[in-house]
C-alpha positions in Angstrom: -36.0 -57.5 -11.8 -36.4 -56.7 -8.4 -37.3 -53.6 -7.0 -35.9 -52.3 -2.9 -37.5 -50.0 -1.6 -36.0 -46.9 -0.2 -35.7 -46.4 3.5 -37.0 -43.0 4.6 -37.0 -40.8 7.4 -40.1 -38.5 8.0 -41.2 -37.5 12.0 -38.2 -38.8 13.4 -38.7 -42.3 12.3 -36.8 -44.6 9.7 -39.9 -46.0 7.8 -38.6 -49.0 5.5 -40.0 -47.7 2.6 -41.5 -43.9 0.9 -45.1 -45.5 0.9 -45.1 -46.1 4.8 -43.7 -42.6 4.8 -46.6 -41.1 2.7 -48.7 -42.9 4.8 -47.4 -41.5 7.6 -48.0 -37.9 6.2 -51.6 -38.8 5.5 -52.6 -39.9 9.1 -50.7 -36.8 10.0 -52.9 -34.8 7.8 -56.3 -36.5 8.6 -55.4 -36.0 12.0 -55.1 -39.6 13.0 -52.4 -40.7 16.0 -50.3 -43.2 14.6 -47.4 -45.3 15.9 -44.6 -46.9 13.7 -43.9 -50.7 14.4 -44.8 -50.2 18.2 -45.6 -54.0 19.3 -44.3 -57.4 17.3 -46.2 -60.5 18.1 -46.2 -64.0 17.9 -49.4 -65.2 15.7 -50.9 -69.0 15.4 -52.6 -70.7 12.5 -56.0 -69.7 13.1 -57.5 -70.3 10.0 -55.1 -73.1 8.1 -55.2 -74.7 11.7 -51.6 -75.9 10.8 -48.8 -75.9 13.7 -46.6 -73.2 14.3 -46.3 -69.9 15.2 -45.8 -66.6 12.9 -43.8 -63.5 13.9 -45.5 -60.6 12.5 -44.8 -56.7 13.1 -47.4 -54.3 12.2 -46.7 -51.3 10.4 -49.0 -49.0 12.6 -50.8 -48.9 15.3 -53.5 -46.1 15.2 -54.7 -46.0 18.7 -57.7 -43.5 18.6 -59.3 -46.0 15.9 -58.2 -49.4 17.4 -56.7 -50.4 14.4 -53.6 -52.1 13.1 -52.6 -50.8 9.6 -50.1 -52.9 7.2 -48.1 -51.1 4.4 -48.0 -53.1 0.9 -46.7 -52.2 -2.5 -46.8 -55.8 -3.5 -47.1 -59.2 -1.9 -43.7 -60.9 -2.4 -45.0 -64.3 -2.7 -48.9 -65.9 -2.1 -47.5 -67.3 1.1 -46.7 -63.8 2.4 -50.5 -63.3 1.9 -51.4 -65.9 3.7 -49.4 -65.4 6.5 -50.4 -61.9 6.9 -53.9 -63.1 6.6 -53.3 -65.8 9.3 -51.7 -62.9 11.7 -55.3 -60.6 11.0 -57.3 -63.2 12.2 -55.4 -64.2 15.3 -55.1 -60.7 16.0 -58.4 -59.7 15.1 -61.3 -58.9 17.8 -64.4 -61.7 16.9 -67.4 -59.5 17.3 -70.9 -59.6 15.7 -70.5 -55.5 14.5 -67.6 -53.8 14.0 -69.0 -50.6 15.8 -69.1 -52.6 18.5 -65.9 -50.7 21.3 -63.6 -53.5 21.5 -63.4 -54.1 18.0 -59.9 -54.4 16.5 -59.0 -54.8 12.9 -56.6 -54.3 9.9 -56.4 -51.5 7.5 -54.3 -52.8 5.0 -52.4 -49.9 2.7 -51.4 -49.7 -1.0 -51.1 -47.1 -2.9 -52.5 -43.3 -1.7 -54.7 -43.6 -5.3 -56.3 -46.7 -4.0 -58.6 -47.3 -0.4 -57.6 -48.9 2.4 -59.8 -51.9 3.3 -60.6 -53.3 6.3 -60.0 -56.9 7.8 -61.5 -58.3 10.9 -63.0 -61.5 11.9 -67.1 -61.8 12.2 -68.3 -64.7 13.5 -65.6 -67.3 12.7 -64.6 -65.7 9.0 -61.9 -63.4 7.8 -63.8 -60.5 6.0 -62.6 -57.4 4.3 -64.0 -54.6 3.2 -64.1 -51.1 2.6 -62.8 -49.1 5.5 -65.5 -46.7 7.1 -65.0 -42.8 6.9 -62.3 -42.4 9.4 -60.3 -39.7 8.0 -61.5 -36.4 6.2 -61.9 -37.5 2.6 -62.1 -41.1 2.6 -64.6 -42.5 -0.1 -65.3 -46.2 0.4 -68.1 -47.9 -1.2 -68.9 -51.7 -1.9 -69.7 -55.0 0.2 -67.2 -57.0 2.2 -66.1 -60.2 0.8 -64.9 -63.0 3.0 -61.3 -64.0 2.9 -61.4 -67.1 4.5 -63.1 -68.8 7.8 -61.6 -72.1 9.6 -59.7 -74.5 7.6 -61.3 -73.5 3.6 -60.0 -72.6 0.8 -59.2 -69.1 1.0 -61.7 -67.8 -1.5 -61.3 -64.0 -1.2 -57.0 -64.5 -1.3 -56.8 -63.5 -5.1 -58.9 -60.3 -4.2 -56.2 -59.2 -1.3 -53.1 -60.1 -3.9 -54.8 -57.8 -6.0 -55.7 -54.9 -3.9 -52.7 -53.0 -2.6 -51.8 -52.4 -5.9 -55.3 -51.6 -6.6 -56.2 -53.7 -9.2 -59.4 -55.3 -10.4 -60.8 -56.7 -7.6 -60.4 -53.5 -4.9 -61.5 -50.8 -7.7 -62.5 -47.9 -4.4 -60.3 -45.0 -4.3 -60.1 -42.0 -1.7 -59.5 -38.6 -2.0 -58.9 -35.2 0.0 -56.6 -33.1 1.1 -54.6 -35.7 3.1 -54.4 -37.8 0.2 -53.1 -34.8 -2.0 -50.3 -34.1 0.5 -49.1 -37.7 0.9 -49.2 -37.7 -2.8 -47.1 -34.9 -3.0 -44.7 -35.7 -0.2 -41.1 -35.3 -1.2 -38.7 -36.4 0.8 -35.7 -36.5 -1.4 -32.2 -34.1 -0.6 -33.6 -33.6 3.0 -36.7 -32.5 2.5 -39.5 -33.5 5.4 -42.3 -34.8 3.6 
């Protein structure tokens, strides 16, 4: 059985499903600037270092934090995985620290019960981790794990199937105020979220 989701309009944009829509009413109340699929681009292989190119069109952009942020219930197939994965690390900034000002990254997004974690490239390797305290409420704790570097074997790629849903291998949550009012967005008989 397959499950749609259901498009949903909240701050005057059609987000393709309610989770990017609670999403949305959490930056809103952490106070973060967000934009809704502003930019699509054209990724390479970076890290299967097979041909071809990869259309990919982030979520959000959240300007004030130099970050992309990608919206996932569930991975439809590994392959979608991998594919995102090869779009974060073409996209990705390659710096030694990730305080460093020209550092970009990922946030990918599951659940509002369950953290975002962090993607970037460091020194030739996909890593994620917990995200850093960017938003009023945000509890992140644990060591990044890498994803993959140039042409392996993807070691970390059953840990990020697992985590938008928040299962065992992403086990941080966040909490706040934010998270309690994406939570509680409704946005059913035209209400506004």
């Amino acid at each position: 059985m397959t499950i749609q989701a259901i498009e949903t309009r909240y701050a005057g944009c059609r987000f393709r499903s309610r989770l990017e829509a609670r999403w949305a009413v959490f930056f809103d109340h952490a106070r973060v600037r967000w934009e809704y699929e502003a930019e699509g681009y054209e990724c390479s292989r970076r890290l299967s270092l097979i041909g071809g190119a990869i259309c990919y069109l982030p979520d959000f952009w959240l300007p004030d934090l130099g970050l992309w942020a990608e919206v996932k219930g569930a991975w439809a197939s590994e392959q979608s995985a991998r594919n995102w994965l090869e779009c974060v690390a073409d996209l990705s900034s390659n710096y030694d620290c990730p305080g460093d000002p020209r550092f970009r990254g990922f946030l990918l997004l599951g659940s509002t019960s369950v953290s975002p974690a962090l993607f970037h490239m460091h020194k030739g390797s996909l890593l994620a981790g917990p995200a850093a305290p960017w938003a009023e409420g945000l509890e992140t704790y644990g060591p990044p794990c890498e994803i993959a570097s140039d042409a392996d074997e993807w070691p970390g790629l059953a840990v990020v199937l697992d985590m938008p849903s928040g299962g065992p291998g992403w086990p941080y949550r966040i909490a706040g105020s934010a998270v309690d009012r994406a939570r509680s967005a409704r946005f059913e008989h035209g209400e506004s979220g």
